[in-house]
RODO-375602 format. One record per residue: residue in one letter; x negated, y, z of N, C-alpha, C in turn. Coordinates in steps of 0.2 Angstrom, whole numbers, plus 5000, padded with zeros to 4 digits. Example, Ala and Ser with C-alpha at 12.3 -4.5 7.8 and 13.67 -1.06 7.14 Angstrom:
2
A493449725039493849785039493449845039 S493649895035493249955036493650005039 
***
This chain:
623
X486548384973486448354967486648394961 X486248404956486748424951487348384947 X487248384940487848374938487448304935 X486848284932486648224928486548174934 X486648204944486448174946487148124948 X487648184949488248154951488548104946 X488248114939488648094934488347994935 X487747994938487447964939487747894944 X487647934949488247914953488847914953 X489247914949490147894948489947844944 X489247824941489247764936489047714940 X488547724945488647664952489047654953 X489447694957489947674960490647634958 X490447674950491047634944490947554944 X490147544943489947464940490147434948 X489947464953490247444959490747394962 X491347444959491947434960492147374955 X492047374948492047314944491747264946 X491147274949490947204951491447164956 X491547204962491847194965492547164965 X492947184960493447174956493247084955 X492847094952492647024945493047034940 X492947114940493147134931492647094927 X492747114919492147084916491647144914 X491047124912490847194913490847244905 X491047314907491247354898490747414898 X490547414893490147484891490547544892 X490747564900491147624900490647694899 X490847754899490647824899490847844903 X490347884907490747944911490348004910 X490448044908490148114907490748184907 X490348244908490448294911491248324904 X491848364908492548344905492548434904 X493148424900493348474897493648524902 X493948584902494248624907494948574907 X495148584913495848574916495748474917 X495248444917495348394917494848364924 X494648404925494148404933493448414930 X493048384933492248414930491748354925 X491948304930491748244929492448174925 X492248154920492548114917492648034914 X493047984915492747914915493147864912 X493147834905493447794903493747734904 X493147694910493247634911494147594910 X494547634914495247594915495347594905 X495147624901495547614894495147534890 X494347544894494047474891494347414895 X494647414902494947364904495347314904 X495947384900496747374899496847304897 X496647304890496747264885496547174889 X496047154892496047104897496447084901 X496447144904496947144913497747134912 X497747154905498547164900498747224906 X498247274908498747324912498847384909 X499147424912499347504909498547534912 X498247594908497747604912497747644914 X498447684917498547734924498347674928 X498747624927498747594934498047544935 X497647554931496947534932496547574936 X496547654931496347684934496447714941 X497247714943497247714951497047674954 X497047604953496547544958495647584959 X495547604952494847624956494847694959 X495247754960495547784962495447754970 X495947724971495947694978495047654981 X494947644977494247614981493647634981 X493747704977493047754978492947784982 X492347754984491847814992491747894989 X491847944992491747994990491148044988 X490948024996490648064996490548124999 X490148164999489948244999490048274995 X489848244988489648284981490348284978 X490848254980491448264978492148264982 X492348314981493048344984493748304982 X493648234976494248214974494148174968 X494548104966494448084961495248074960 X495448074954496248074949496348024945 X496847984945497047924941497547984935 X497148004929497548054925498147994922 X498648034921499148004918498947964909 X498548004906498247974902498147904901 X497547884908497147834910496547874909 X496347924910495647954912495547914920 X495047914921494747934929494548024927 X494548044934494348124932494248144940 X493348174940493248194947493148254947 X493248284952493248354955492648344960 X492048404959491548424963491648454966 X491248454974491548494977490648574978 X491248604976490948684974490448684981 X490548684987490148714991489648674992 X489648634990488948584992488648584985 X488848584979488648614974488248654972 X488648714973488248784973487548774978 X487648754983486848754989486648714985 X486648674979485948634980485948654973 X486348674967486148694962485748764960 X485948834964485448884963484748884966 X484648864972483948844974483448814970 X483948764966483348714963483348714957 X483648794954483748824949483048874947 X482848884952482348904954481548844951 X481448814953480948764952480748774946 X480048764944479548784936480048724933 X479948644934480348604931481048604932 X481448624932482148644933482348594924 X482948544926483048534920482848454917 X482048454922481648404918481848334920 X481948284917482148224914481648174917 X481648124919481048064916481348004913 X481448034909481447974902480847924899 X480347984898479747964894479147924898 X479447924908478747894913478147904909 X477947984905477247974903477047934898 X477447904893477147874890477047904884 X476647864879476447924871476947904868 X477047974865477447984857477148014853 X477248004845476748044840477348074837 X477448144836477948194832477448204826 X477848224819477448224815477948264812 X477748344809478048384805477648434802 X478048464800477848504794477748484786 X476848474786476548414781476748444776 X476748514773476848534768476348544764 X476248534757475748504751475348594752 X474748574755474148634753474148664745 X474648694743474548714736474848794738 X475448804741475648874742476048884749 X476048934751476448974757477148924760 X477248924764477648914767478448924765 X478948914765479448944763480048914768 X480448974767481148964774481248864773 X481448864769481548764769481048734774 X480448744773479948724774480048734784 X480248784783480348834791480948754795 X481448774794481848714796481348654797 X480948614793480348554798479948584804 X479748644804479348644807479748674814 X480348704814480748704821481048654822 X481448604820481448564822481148504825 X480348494821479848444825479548504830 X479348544830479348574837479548584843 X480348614841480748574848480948524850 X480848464844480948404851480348384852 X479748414849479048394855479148444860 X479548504860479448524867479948494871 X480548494869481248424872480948364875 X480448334871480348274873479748294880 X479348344880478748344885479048374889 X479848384891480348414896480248344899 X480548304896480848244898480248194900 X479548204901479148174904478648124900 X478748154891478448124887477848144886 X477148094885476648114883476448134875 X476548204873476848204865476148224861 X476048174857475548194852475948234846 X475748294843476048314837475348334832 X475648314827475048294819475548324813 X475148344810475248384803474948344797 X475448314793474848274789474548324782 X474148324780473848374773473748344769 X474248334763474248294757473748334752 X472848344754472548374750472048354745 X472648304745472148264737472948224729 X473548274733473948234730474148284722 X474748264719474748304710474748394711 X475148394719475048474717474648514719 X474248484723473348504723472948494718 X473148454713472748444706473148494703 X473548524702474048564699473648634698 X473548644707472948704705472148694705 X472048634705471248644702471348664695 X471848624692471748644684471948724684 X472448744686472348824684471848844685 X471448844691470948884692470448864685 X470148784684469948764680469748774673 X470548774672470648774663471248824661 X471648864667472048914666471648984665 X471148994667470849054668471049104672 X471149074679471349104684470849134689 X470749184692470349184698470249164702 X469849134705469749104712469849144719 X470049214719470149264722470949294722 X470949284728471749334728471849394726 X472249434723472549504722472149524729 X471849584727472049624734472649654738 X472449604746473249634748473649574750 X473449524743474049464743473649394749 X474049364750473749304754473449264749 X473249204750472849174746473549104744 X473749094749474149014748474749064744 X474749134746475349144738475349154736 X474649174732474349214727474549104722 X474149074727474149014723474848984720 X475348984725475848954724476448994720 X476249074718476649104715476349114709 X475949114709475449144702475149064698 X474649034702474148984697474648914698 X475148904702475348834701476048844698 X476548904698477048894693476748924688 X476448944688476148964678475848894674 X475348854679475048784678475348744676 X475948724679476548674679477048674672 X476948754673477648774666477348744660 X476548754660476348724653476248664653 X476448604654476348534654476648524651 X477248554649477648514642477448544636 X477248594636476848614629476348614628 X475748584633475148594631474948524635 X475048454631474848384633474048404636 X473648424631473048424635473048444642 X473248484642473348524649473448484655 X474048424655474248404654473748304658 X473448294652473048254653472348284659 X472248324658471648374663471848374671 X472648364671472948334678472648274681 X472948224676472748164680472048144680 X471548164675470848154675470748194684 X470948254686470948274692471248264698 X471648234697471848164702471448124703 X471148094698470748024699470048044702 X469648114701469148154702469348164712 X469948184712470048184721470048134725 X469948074721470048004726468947994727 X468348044723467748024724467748094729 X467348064736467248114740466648174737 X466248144734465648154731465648214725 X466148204724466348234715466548314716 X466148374712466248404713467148434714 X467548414709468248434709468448414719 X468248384721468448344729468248404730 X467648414730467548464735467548544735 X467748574726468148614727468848604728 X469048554729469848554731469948554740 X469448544742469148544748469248604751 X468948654747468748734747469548774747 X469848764741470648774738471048754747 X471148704747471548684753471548704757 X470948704762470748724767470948794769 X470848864763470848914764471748904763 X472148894759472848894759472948864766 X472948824768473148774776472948834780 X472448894780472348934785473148974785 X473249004779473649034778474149014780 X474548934780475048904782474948894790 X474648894793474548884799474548934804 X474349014800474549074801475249094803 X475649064798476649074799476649034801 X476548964805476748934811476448954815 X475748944818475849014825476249074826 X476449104820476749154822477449134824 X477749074823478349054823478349024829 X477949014833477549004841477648914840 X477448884834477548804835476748784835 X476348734836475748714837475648634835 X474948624834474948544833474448524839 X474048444838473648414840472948404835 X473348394831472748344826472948374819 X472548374814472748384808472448304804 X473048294800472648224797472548224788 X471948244786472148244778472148214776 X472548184771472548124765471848094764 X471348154758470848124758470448094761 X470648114769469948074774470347994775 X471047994775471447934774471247894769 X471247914763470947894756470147864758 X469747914758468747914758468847844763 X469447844769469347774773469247714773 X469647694767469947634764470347594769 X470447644774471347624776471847574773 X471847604766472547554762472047514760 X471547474760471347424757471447394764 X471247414769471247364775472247344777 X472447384776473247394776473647334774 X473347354766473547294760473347244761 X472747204764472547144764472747124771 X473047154777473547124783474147104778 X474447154775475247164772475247074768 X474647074762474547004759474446934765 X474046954772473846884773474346864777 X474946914779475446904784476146904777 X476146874771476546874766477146914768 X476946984769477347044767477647044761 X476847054754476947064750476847004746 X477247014739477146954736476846974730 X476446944723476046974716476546914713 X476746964708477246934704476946924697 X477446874695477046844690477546834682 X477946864685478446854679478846924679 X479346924672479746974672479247054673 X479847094674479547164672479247204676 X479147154681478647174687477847114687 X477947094681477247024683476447074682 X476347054686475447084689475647134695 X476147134696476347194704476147164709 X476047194714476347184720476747214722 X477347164727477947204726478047184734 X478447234739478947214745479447204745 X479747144746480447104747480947154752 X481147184751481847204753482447164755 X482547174760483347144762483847184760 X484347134753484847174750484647234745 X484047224742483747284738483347244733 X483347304729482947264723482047264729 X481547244722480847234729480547294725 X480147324730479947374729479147374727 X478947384721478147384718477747424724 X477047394726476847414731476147444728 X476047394722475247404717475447374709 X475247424705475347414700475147364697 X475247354689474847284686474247324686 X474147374684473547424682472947414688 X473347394695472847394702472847464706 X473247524703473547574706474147594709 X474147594716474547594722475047644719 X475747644721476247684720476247734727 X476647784725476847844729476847824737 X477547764738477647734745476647684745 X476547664743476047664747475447694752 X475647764750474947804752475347814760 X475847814760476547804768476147774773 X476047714769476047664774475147644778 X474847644775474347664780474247724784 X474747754782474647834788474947804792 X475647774792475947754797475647714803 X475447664799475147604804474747614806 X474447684805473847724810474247744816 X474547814814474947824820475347784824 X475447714822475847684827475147624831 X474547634830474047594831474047534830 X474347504824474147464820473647454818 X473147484815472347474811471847504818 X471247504817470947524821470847574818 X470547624822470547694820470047714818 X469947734811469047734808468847814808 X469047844813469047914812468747934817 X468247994816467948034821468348104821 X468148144825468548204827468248264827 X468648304826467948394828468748424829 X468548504832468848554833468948594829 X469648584824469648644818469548724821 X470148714828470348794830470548804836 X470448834838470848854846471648894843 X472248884845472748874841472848964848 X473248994845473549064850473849054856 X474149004857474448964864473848944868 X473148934865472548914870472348844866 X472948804865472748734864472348724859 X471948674859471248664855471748604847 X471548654841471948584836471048564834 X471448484834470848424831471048424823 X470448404822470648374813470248284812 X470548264810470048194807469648204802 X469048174802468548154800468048124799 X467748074794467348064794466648044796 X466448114795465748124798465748114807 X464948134807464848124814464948174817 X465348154823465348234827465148224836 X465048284839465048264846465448264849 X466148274847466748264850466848214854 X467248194858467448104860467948104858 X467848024857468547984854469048014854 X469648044851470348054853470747994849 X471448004853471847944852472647974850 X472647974845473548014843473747964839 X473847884841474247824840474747844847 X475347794844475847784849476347714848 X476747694852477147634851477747674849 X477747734850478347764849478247844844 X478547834838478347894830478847924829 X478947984828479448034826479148044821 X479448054813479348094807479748134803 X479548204805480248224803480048254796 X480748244792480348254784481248244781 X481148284776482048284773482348254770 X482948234769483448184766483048154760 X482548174755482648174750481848114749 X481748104756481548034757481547994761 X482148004762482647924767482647864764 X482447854757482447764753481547754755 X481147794754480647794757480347784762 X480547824767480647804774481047754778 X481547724776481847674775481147604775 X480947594770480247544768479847554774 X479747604774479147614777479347584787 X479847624786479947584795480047514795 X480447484791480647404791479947384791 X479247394787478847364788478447374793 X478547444797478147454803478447404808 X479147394808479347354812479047264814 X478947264807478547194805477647184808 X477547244809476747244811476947254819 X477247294820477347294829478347294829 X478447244832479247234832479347274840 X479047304843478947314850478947414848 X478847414843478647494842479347514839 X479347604839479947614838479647684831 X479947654826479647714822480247744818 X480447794819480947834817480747874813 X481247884806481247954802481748004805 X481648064805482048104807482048174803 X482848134798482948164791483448224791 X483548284786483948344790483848354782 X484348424781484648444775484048484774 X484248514766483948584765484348634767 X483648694763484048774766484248814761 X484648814762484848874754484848964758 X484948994753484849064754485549094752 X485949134758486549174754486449204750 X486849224744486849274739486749354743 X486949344746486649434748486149424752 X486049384758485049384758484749374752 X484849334748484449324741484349414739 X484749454740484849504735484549564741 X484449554747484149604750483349584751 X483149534748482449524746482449534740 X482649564736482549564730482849504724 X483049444726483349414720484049444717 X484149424711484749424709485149334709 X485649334711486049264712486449274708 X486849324704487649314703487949294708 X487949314714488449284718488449224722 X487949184720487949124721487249094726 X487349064733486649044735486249024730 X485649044733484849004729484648944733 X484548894727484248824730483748854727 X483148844733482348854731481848784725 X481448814724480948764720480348804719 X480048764724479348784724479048774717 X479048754711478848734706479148774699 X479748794702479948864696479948934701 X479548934707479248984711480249034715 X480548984713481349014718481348984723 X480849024727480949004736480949074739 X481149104745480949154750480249134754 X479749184753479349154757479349164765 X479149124769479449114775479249184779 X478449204777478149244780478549324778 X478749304772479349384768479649394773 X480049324774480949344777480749354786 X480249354790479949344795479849434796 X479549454790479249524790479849574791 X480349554786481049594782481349594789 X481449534794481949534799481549584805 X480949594804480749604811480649704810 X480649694803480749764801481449804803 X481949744802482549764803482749794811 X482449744811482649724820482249794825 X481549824820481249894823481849934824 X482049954818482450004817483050004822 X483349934824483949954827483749964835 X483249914836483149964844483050004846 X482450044840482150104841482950164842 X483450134840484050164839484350164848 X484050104850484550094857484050124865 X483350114861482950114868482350164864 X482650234864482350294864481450294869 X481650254873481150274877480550214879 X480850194874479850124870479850144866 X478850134867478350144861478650094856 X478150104850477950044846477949974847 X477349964851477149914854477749894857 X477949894862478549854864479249854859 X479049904854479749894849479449814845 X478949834842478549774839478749724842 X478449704850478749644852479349614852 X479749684853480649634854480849604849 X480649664842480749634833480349564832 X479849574835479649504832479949424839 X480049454846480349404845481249384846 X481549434841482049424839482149394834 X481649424829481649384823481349304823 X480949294827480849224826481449184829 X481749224836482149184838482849164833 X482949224827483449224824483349164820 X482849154819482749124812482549034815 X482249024818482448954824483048934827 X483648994828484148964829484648964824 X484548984819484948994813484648914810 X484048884811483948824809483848764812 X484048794818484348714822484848724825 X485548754825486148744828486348714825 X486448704818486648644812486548574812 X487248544812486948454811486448474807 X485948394812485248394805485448374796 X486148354795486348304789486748354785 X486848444787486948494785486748534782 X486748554776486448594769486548654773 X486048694775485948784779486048844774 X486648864775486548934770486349004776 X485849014774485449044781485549154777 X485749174782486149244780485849294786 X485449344782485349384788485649424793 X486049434787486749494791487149444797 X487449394796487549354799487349344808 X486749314802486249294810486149364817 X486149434813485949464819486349494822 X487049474821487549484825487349484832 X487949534837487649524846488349494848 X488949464843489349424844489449354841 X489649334845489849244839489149214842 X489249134839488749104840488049134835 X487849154838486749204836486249214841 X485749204838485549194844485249274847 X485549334842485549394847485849384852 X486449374852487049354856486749324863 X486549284862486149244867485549284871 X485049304870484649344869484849424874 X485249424870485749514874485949484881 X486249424882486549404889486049414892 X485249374891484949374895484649444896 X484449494895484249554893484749594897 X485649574897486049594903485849594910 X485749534910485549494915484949534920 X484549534916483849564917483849624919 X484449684916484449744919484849764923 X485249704928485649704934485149694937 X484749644937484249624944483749684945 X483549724936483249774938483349844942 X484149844941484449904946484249904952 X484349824955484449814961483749824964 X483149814960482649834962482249784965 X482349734967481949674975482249604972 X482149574973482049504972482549494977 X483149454976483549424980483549364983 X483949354988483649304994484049234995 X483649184993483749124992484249084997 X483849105002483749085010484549065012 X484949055008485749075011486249035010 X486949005014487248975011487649015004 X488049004997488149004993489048974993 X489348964998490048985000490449004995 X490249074997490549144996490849154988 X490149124985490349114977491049064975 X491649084974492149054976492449074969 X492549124966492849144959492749114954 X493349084949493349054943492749074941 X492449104941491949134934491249114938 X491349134945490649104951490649044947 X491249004951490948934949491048904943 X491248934938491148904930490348934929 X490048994931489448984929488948964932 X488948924939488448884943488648804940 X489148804938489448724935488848734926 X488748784924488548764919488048794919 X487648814924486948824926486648724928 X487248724932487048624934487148594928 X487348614923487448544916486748544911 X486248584912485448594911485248524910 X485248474917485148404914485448374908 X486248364912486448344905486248354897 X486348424897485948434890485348414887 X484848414893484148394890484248314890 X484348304895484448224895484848204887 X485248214885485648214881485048244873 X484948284874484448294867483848264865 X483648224873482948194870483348134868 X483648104871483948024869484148024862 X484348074860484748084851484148134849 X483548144852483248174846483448244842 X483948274845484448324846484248394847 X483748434844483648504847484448554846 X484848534842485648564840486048574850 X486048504850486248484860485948574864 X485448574863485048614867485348704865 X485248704858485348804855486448784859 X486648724858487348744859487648774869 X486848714871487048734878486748814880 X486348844878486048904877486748954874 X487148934870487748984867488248984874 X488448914874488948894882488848934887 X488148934888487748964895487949044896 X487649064889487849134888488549154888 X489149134885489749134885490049134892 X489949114896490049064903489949154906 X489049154905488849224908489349274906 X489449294900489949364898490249364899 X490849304902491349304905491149334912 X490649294916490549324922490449404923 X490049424920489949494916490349534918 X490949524913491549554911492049584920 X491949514923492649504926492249514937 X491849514935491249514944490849574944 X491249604947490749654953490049644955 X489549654954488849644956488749674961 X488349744960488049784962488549804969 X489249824966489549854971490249804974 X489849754974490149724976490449734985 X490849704990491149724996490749725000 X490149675001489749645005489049655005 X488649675006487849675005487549575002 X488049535009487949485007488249445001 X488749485001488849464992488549484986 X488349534989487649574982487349514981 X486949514986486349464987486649394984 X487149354984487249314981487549304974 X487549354973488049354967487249394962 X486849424965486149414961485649374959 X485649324966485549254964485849194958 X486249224959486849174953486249204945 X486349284947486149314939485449274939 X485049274943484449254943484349194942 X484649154942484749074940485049074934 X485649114932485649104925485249114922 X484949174922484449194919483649144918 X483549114924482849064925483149004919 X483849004919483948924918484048944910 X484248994908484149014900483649044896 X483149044901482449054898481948994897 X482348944902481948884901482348844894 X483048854894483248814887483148844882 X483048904883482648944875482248934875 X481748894879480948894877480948834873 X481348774876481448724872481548714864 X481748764863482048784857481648834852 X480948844858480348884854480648974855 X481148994858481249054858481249074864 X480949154864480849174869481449244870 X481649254877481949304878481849334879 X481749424876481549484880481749514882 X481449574887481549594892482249654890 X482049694883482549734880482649724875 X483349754874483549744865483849814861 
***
């Protein structure tokens, strides 16, 4: 058994014994314990006490005395505390944990029995380049679409393209009435030609140039007619910047399903069909007095009510939410037909909605169950918006999953060339103070050439290329998921590429250790065996945390947690260096302790190539 299986089992056997008792029944815990306290860990005796009026040593020794052991355990302890604390038994362990360390699904969960979930990230405004902030959405909705499809999840992932909203009217007017080119600099991309050059120049002048100004909203209103020229060179604008943004996500190895644009949302009349369930099921109310009379407003519990539709007949910001929503949770009928934007670099085919007619067949990216991840800074927003999805389906489960921004160290700031004073950079897209995502990708992976080429004289290019780039991405995906998600990021290059501390070099070098012991040995070593032998603190601290794989994942899809995962990947590695340090491999006493003491490397090694994967990071072979 591994470790989520036994942990499993001491909780039977736990509800067992209380039953049996005619205890009452308590929401106890048992999960995997700290060093010096056994392996396995159990609260029950502390929930009991307070009933039983007992001491909860001596609770806990009663259940002590009437647990069946088993195979999988060598002993359980009434701790003086009033812990329960089981002790695994190492040799029945080890045989069933490295062999099955081995297996393609090693780790995997069923949690999800296959059923749909829709992840929804990124959704960055088609006006300019991506940027490090922007980066943190896009790693963590990736790994828990990849977290979740560990766990048995059938997972739709969508990008939604706000490409009819202010700051796509922002750069129609530059191009329009600024006297910009429609052509990028040679050289420059096109989504940063826009988002550096024609949207903060655009912007800057609306306080001094009202007409300019007024040109705005006239082209806003002009993106709501499909037919109207401004549509459809906004069309053209978009489209060509979103190639660009979807360029730095492949390269970041994240992918979608579907792309869904605002304006084909809009062109659908979605929110007229939205809005007359919202009215006939008195969601909303039209208010007839006071400083809201001619609105439609949503009643909040404990909140002021939220305006839904102006007296003017013009939907607010939170409205345009909520018809998206009740799409993907299949609330509406789905008025959308489907084509193939692209074969994305992983193989998989992205869909876009549409419209028009296509030969595609139906697809279906609703779910009972919605991830959206999107940052703090519209949690009042998303707040609305779930309370009333719950209203349309109370059976569905529609989650925002909100996370900090990312700041920039003063000295990364300054080895990309800004000046800080000393001080992190808060970005803004709109006074053009951001890192572009694609710069700091380039800058790291240029770094990352030069120091290999330093260690491993004897690779081409082409394999330096590769390790830089997947260092650099790994660098840059772990630096922005090891952090609680509710944690402002000051993200530092220097830092990050550390081959000590928590980094995910660090991590990455283990494995790469690892890879060039088994390569000494030349052959593939041999499964076939008992695993006894492995008997040394350091053996069985790292087949103990080869087996806690489930734990973690199990643990990160229920909390939504890609942080869970980068911490078991540090743990794992740590656990390893120790081993590293202190165990003989190669010259080892035995032939048959070679052999097993290489299988160990090779299960580490399998099982931290699968947690990195989950994490979108890949391990290479040198560094």
């Amino acid at each position: 058994m591994t470790f989520l299986d036994i942990i499993n089992q001491v909780k039977d056997n736990t509800s067992r014994i209380i039953r049996e008792k005619g205890y009452d029944t308590v929401n106890f815990v048992v999960e995997y314990s700290k060093s010096g306290f056994g392996d396995i860990t159990c609260n029950v005796a502390f929930l009991l006490a307070k009933n039983l009026k007992k001491n909860p040593q001596e609770i806990a020794q009663e259940f002590v005395d009437e647990y069946e052991l088993g195979s999988d355990l060598e002993k359980v302890e009434a701790h003086k505390g009033g812990y329960l604390n089981f002790f695994i038994n190492n040799n029945s362990f080890n045989n069933t944990v490295l062999p099955k360390s081995l297996e393609e699904n090693y780790g995997s969960v069923d949690i999800g029995k296959d059923s749909k979930i829709v992840i929804e990230h990124t959704s960055v405004n088609p006006n300019k380049a991506l940027h490090i902030g922007h980066l943190r959405n896009v790693v963590i909705g990736d790994s828990i679409s990849r977290i979740l499809s560990k766990v048995n999840y059938d997972v739709n992932v969508l990008n939604y393209v706000d490409d009819s909203g202010l700051q796509v009217a922002d750069i129609i007017v530059g191009f329009k009435y600024g006297g910009f080119s429609e052509n990028a600099p040679d050289g420059e991309k096109f989504a940063n030609y826009c988002g550096d050059t024609v949207y903060v120049n655009t912007t800057s002048k609306y306080e001094s140039d009202k007409n300019l100004e007024s040109k705005r909203h006239e082209i806003l209103k002009e993106l709501e007619d499909p037919v109207s020229d401004t549509a459809k060179f906004g069309k053209i604008l978009t489209r060509k910047i979103l190639s660009d943004q979807l360029d730095t996500v492949w390269n970041l190895g994240a992918s979608y399903d579907c792309l869904n644009f605002e304006s084909e949302i809009l062109y659908s009349r979605l929110w007229e069909k939205i809005f007359e369930r919202m009215k006939s099921e008195n969601l909303v109310r039209l208010e007839n007095q006071g400083d809201n009379s001619g609105c439609w407003v949503l009643p909040i519990e404990g909140e002021d009510d939220k305006i839904i539709v102006r007296s003017n007949g013009v939907a607010t910001y939170v409205a345009k939410d909520i018809p998206y929503a009740a799409w993907k949770l299949g609330a509406l009928t789905d008025p959308f037909n489907y084509a193939e934007y692209t074969t994305q670099p992983n193989g998989k085919i992205l869909y876009k909605t549409t419209l028009e007619e296509t030969q595609i067949q139906k697809q279906s990216f609703a779910a009972d169950k919605v991830i959206t991840v999107i940052d703090n800074r519209q949690t009042n927003l998303q707040k609305i918006v779930t309370n009333l999805m719950s209203k349309f389906n109370p059976e569905s489960s529609y989650v925002h999953l909100g996370y900090e921004a990312v700041t920039l160290s003063s000295e990364t700031a300054k080895i990309l060339g800004n000046t800080t004073d000393g001080k992190d950079v808060q970005m803004s897209g709109r006074k053009g103070l951001y890192i572009n995502a694609d710069e700091i990708i380039t800058k790291l992976e240029k770094h990352i050439f030069l120091e290999s080429k330093e260690r491993n004289d004897d690779l081409d290019d082409a394999s330096l290329n590769e390790i830089a780039h997947n260092v650099a991405v790994g660098t840059i995906r772990y630096e922005l998921i090891k952090p609680d998600l509710g944690k402002i990021i000051t993200f530092d290059i220097n830092t990050s590429l550390r081959l000590e501390g928590d980094t995910c070099s660090y991590i990455q070098y283990s494995c790469v250790r690892a890879g060039r012991i088994l390569e000494k040995f030349g052959k593939e070593p041999n499964f076939d065996i008992q695993f006894d032998q492995l008997n040394t603190e350091y053996e069985i601290n790292l087949i103990k945390q080869i087996g806690l794989f489930e734990v973690f994942v199990n643990d990160a899809a229920k909390n939504y947690s890609p942080k869970v995962i980068a911490k078991y990947c540090y743990d794992l590695s740590v656990v390893f260096s120790s081993f590293y340090e202190h165990v003989n491999v190669l010259k080892a006493d035995t032939p048959e302790l070679i052999n097993a003491r290489l299988c160990l490397i090779l299960s580490f090694k399998l099982t931290l190539e699968k947690a990195l994967d989950l994490i979108g990071i890949t391990a290479p072979q040198r560094m």
